[in-house]
N, C-alpha and C positions, 0 to 999 in steps of 0.2 A: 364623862370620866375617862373614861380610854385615850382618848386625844392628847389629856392632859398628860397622863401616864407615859404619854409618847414623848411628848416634850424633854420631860424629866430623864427618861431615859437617852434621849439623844444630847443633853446637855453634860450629862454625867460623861459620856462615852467622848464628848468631844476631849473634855477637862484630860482623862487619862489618857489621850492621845499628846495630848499637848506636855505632859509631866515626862512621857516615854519620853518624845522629840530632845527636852530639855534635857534629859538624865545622856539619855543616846550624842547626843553635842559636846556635851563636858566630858566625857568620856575618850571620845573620838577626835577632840579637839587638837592636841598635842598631833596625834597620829595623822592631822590635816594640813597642819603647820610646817610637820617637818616632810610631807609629801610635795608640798608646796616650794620649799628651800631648796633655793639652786645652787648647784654644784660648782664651786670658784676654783679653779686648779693654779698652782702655783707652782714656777719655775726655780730650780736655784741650784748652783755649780761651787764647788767645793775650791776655783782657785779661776783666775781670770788667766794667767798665765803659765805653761809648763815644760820642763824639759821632754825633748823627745826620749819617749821611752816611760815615763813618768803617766802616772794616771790621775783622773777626778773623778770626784763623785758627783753624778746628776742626781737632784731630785725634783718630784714631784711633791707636793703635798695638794690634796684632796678638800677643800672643804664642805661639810655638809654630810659627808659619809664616815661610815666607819669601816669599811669592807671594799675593796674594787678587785677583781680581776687586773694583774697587772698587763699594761698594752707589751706588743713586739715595738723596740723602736726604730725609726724608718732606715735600714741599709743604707750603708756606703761606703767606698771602698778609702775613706778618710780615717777611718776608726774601727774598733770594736766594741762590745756594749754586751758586757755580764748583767747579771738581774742579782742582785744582793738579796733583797727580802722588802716586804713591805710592815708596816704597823700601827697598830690603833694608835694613835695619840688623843683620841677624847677626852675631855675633861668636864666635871660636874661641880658645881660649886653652889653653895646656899646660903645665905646672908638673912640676917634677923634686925632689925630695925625696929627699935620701939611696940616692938610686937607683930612688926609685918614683915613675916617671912619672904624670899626672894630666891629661886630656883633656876641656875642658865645651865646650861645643858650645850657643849659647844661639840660638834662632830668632827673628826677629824684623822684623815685616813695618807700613810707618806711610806712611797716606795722611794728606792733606790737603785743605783746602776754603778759600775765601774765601768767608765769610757776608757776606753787606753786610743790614744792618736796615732795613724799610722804612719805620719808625714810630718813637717815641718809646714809653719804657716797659719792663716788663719782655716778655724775649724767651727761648721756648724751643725748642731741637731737639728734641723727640719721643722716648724712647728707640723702636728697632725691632733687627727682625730682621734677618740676611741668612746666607745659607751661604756656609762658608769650608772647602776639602777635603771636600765633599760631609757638613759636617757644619751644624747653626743656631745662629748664633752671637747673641746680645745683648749689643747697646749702651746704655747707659744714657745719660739724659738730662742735656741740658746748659743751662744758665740762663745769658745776664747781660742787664745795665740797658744802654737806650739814653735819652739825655739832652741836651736841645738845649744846642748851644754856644754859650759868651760871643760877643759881638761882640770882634772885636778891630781895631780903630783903622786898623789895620796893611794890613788888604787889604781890598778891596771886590770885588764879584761883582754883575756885570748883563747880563740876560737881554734882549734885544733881537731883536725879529721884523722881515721887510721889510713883512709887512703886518699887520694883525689878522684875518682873512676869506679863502676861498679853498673851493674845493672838495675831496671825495673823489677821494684818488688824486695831489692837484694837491702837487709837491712846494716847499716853501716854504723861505726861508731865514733864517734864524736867527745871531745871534752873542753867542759868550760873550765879555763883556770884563772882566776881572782886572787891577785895581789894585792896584801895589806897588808900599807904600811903603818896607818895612823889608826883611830878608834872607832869602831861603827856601833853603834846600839840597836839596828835594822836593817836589814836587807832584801830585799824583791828581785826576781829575775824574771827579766821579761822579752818579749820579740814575738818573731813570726809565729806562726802554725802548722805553716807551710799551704794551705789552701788546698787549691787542687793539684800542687805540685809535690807535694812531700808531705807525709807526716812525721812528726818529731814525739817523743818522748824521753820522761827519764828513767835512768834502770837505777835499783836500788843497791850500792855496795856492800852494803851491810852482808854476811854472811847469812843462811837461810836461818839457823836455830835462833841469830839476834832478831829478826825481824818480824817474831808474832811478841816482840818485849818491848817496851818503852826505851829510849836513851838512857843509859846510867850517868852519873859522874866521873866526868876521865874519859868516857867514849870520843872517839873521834869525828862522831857524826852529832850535823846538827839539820834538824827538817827546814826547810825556808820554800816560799812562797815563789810556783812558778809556771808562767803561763798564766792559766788556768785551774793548776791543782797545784800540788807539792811537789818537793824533792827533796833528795838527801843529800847531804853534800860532805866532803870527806875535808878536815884539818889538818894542813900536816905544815912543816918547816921544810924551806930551802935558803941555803945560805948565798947570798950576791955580794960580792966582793967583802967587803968586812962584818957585814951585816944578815942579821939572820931574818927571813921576811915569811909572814905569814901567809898560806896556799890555799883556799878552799876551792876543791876541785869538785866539780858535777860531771856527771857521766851520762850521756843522753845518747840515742841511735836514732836516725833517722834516714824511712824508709821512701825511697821516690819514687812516684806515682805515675811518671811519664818520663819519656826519649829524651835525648838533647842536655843543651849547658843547662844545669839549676844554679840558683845563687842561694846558697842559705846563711842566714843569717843579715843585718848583723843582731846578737843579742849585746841585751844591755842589762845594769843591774843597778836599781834606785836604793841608792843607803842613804841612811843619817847618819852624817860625821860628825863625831863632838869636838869642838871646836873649843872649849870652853867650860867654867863652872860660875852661875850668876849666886851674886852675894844671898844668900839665905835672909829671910826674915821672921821674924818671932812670930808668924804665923804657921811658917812652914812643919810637912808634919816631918818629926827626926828623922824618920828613913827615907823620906821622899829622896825623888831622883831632881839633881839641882842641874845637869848638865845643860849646857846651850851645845845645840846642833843645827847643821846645816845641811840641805837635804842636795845630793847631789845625783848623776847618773852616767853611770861609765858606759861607755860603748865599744863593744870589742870590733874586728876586722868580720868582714865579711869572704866566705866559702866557695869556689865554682866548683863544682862536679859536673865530669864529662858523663853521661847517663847513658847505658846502650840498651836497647829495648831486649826481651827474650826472642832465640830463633824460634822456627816455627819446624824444621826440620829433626827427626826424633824427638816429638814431640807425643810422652804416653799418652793415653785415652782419659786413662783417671788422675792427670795432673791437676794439682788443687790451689799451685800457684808459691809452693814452698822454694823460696831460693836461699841458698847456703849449703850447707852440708851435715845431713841431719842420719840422723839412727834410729833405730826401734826395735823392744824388747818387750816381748810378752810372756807373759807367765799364769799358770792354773789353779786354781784354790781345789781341784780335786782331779788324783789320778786314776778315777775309776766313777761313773755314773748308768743311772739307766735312761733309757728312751725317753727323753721328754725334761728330764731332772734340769733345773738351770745349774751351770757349772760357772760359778765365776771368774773373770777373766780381768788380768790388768796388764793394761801396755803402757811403758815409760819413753817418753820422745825425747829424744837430745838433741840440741840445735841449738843456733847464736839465739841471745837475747834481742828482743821480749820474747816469750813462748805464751803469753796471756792465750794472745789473739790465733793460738794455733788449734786449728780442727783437730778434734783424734779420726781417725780412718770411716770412711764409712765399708760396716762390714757385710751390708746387702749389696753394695757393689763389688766385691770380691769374688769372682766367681766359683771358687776352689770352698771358701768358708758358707756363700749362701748354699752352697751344693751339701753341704755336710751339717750344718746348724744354723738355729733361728733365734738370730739374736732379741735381747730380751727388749721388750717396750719401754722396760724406764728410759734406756739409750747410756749415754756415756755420762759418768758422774765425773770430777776434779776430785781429788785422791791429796787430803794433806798430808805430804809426807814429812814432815821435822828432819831435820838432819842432811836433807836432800841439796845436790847441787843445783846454782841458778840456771845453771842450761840443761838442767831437763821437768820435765813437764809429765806426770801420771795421771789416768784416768782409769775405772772401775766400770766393768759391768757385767749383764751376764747372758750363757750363752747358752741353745738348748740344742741335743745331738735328736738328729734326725732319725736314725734308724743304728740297730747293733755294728752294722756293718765299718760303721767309723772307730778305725784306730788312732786317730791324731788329728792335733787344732790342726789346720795345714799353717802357712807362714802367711803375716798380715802384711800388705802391703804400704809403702809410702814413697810417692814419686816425688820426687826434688830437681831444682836447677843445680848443676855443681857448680858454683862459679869459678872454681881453681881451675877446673877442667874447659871449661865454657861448653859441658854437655849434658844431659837430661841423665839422670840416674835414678836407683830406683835402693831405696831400703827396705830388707826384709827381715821380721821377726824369726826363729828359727822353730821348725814344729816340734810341737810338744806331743807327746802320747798319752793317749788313754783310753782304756778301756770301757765300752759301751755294752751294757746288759741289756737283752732284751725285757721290754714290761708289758705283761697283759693287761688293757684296760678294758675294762666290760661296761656295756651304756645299754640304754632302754634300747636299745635296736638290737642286740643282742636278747632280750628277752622274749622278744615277736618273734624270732628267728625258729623254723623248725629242726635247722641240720644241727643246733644247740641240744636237742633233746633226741637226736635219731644215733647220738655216739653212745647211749644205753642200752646194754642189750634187749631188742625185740623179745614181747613174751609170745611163749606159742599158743596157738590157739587149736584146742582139740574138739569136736562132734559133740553133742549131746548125745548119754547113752538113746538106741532105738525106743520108740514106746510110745506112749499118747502122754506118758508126765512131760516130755520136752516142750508139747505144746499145751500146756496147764496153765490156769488163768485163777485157778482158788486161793480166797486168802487165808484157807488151811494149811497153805505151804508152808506160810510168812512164820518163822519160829519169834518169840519172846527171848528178846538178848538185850533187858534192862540192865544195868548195872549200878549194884551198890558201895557207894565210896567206903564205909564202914567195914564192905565182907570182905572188897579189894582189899583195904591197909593190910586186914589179917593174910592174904594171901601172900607167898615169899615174893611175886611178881612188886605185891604193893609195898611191900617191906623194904626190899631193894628201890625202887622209885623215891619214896618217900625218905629214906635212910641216908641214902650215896651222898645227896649234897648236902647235908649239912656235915657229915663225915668228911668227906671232901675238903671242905672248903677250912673245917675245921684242922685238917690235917696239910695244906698250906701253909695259913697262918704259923704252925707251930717250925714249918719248915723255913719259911722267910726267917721267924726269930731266932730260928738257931745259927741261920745264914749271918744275922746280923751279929749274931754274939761270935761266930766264929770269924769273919773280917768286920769289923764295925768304920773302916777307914774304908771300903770300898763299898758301903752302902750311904756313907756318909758321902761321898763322890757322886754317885747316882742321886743322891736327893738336891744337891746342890744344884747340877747339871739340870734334873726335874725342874726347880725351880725358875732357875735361868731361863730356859728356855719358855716358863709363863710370863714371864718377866719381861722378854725379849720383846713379845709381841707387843705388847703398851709401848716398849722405849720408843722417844724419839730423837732426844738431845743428846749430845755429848756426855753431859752428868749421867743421863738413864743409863747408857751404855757401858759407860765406866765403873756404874754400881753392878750392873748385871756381869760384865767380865771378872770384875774383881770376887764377886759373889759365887762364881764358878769356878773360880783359880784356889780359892779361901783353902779347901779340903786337901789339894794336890801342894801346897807350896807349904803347908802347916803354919798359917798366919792368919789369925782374924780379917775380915773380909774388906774393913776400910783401910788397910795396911799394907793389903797388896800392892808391888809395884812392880814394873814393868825387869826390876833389875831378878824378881824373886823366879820367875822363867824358869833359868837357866837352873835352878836347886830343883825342880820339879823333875821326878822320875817320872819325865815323856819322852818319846821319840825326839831328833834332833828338829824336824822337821815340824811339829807342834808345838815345841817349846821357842822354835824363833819366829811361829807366827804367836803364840801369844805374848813374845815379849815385843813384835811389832805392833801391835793389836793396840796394848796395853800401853805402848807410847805413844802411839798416833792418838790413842782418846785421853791421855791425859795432859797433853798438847794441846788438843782440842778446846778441854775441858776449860783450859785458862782464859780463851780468846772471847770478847766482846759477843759474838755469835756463834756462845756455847751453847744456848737454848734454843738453835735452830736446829731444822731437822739433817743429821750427820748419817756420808756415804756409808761408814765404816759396820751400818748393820747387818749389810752384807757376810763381811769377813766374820766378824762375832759370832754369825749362824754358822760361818764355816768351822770356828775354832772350837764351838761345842757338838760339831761334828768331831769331831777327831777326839776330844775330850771322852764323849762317849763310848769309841773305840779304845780309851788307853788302859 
């Protein structure tokens, strides 16, 4: 019987092995299929032939995946090769047939690139390799023709420097002027980089307050595509012989990077010309645009600058590489602190444009400032200032006094090439004063300490009278000094103990509310301020901040707290000196408030703690 029993059990055991296997396979099956599916990559260029200066788009498309890491594509000094984006294109589809359903499932994964050619001639992509799911994939190679363009009548492009000559480093300015005579629907500007000989950018015209705002209608600027990013570009009229012709001027600076002749440029600018309106059909939709256009690409003159490199002769210690001619001004968020207190501090740089890419000072290498304060960890923040000229540049931060003995920020330093001069100069902030109190801080090491407890007077110590009680050992001495809370309270010792604070505290309270009945606008001040400053501590955005100012200004300006505005300052009975940092305060964050990265975390929480400092004081 056993035997059999065995059997039984080993037949059964096979069976459920083999139903697992089967359920385990249809399951996995799909997920075997497409581990199995090789990866087909396909080529394809947006234009077989183009004008110099003109761009295509390469793609890739993937098949078999839905995802890849986009590759680097292979260098060369024929072109350039931006990365656009890539994206799924998969598709699903299910089909029903007489009752038999049908499920494809097709993968499918397509980057992009903008080639721009640097030459005239024929031009190639390289094929190469790259892996895609851990597997190598090959691309094959891609050709087309680059070929200089017609002139065309229609638009003119000119290249214009402020000088011909200048030094390494020294940033120069430049402008593109675009003549148009006929219609363009698009424009791209495009050209060098400069490599490793120069870099190029554009500066923005726009005045500082237009430029955290959109283009209105009637502005004279319009954004267009360049390089690499954007620019703005300015509209205006000039009249040539009888005719009035339209100007879009770009303003760009470009900085060199080495000695000797550079050449820059030439840039160029691809537009569509409309040329045309094709007959409309009963398909087309009413407002559609009907124009025929013709894509063309002006090329302006090309630039030498004679380049001289920096001397080396007076040449300061802490030169940082600034050439032009620049300034600096620094100022104190308080003119009185104690030891240790951080004091905020903001310096404004003045100098040619761009000012992006300009360091603020470093102030541990000063030796006059690390001798006197320890500036603070966060380091230097960007200070938006609204209203602010484009050649200067603020920054924020804070700074901690070393000891009482400091009367004054001393002055910040900033070395510069002059190049009017062709000599090394140096910009100074001018010192500020203030006054430093001493603070006693007291730490566990002060508690261990015995000279802390030897500044109370010593008790003295007298003889036991003579006698054998001195040296007594009986616990007949020991008196009974129980004590009863009950016989205490009735004693005046416990009467007074038990009485005073609630008397006390009762006799406060009546004192605050008669305080309150008698100014209720300067406790209404203080609870604001109270608040604020809980409030502070959560803020991090632009919005927090501008509720938390505005919520502290509310009591002093006499306006509900969402009402407050930066113009209401100046009615507030403060000092002049409070009232134009809160109505600075108060525009720098509702400035703030408007911009795209209003919800990021904003420098200005700084000043806020400063301005309900002075608040509390008013």
């Amino acid at each position: 019987m056993t035997p059999n029993r065995t059997r039984k059990w080993d037949c059964g055991a096979v069976r459920l092995v083999r139903i697992f296997l089967a359920i385990f396979g249809m399951a996995w099956a799909p997920a075997v299929g497409l581990a199995r599916q090789s990866v087909e990559p396909q080529v394809a260029i947006s234009a077989e032939s183009i004008d110099l200066g003109d761009s295509i788009v390469y793609q890739i498309a993937l098949d078999g995946v839905s995802a890849a890491t986009p590759p680097t594509l292979p260098p060369s000094d024929l072109y350039t090769a931006a990365f656009l984006g890539g994206q799924d294109q998969s598709s699903r589809s299910i089909m029903s047939i007489n009752g038999k359903t049908t499920e494809t499932n097709v993968l499918r994964y397509v980057m992009q690139w903008r080639i721009t050619p640097l030459k005239t001639g024929m031009v190639d992509v390289p094929a190469f390799s790259f892996d895609v799911a851990g597997k190598s994939v090959s691309v094959p190679a891609a050709r087309f023709r680059v070929t200089t363009g017609a002139d065309n009548p229609n638009f003119k492009l000119t290249l214009e420097p402020s000088k011909s000559s200048g030094y390494v480093g020294e940033p120069l300015r430049f402008r593109l002027l675009w003549e148009v005579s006929g219609r363009a629907n698009s424009a791209t500007f495009t050209g060098p980089d400069g490599g490793s000989r120069y870099d190029v950018g554009a500066i923005d015209p726009r005045p500082q307050s237009a430029r955290a705002r959109p283009n209105m209608p009637g502005d004279p600027y319009h954004v267009l595509p360049f390089l690499n990013g954007e620019a703005v570009v300015t509209q205006t009229q000039i009249t040539q012989g009888d005719r009035s012709v339209t100007v879009f001027v770009l303003d760009m600076v470009v900085t060199p990077k080495v000695a000797g002749k550079i050449e820059i440029g030439p840039y160029r600018v691809v537009v569509e010309e409309v040329v045309g309106q094709r007959a409309r059909s009963p398909f087309d939709w009413p407002f559609g645009n009907a124009a025929q256009t013709r894509r063309s690409v002006i090329t302006s003159n090309a630039v030498t600058l004679d380049i001289k490199p920096l001397p080396t002769e007076g040449k300061p210690a802490d030169f940082g590489g600034l050439v032009g001619v620049y300034s600096i001004e620094a100022k104190s968020g308080n003119e009185q602190a104690n030891v240790g207190d951080p004091v905020p501090l903001r310096v404004t740089i003045g100098g040619p444009e761009p000012l992006d890419s300009i360091k603020p000072p470093d102030l541990e290498a000063q030796s006059e400032m690390a001798a006197s304060f320890k500036p603070g960890p966060e380091g230097w923040e960007k200070a938006n200032t609204p209203g602010a000229s484009s050649s200067e540049v603020t920054y924020t931060t804070t700074i901690r006094p070393k000891s009482a003995s400091v009367t004054e920020i001393p002055p910040i330093r900033l070395p510069y090439f002059d190049t009017a001069t062709g000599k090394y100069a140096v910009a100074q902030s001018k010192p500020i004063p203030i006054k430093v109190r001493a603070s006693r801080e007291v730490t566990a090491a002060d508690a261990l300490r015995n000279d802390a407890v030897s500044a109370a007077p010593a008790a003295k110590l007298t003889s036991a009278s003579p006698g054998l009680s001195a040296n007594s050992e009986s616990p007949d001495l020991l008196t009974n000094q129980r004590i009863s809370l009950l016989a205490f309270a009735k004693a005046p010792g416990g009467i007074v103990l038990f009485g005073a604070p609630p008397l006390l505290l009762a006799g406060t309270m009546i004192v605050l509310q008669s305080r309150k009945k008698q100014d209720p606008e300067k406790a209404a001040r203080k609870a604001a301020i109270a608040k604020a400053r809980q409030e502070l501590g959560h803020a991090r955005s632009a919005h927090d901040l501008l509720s938390v100012a505005r919520g502290a200004l509310s009591p002093f300006v006499g306006v509900s707290s969402p009402a407050v505005a930066s113009c209401d300052a100046s009615r507030a009975a403060l000092t002049p000196e409070t009232a134009a940092l809160a109505a600075r305060v108060l525009a720098d964050l509702e400035a703030a408030a408007q911009r795209p990265s209003a919800e990021q975390p904003h420098p200005l929480k700084a000043d806020l703690s400063l301005l309900l400092d002075r608040l509390s004081r008013a």
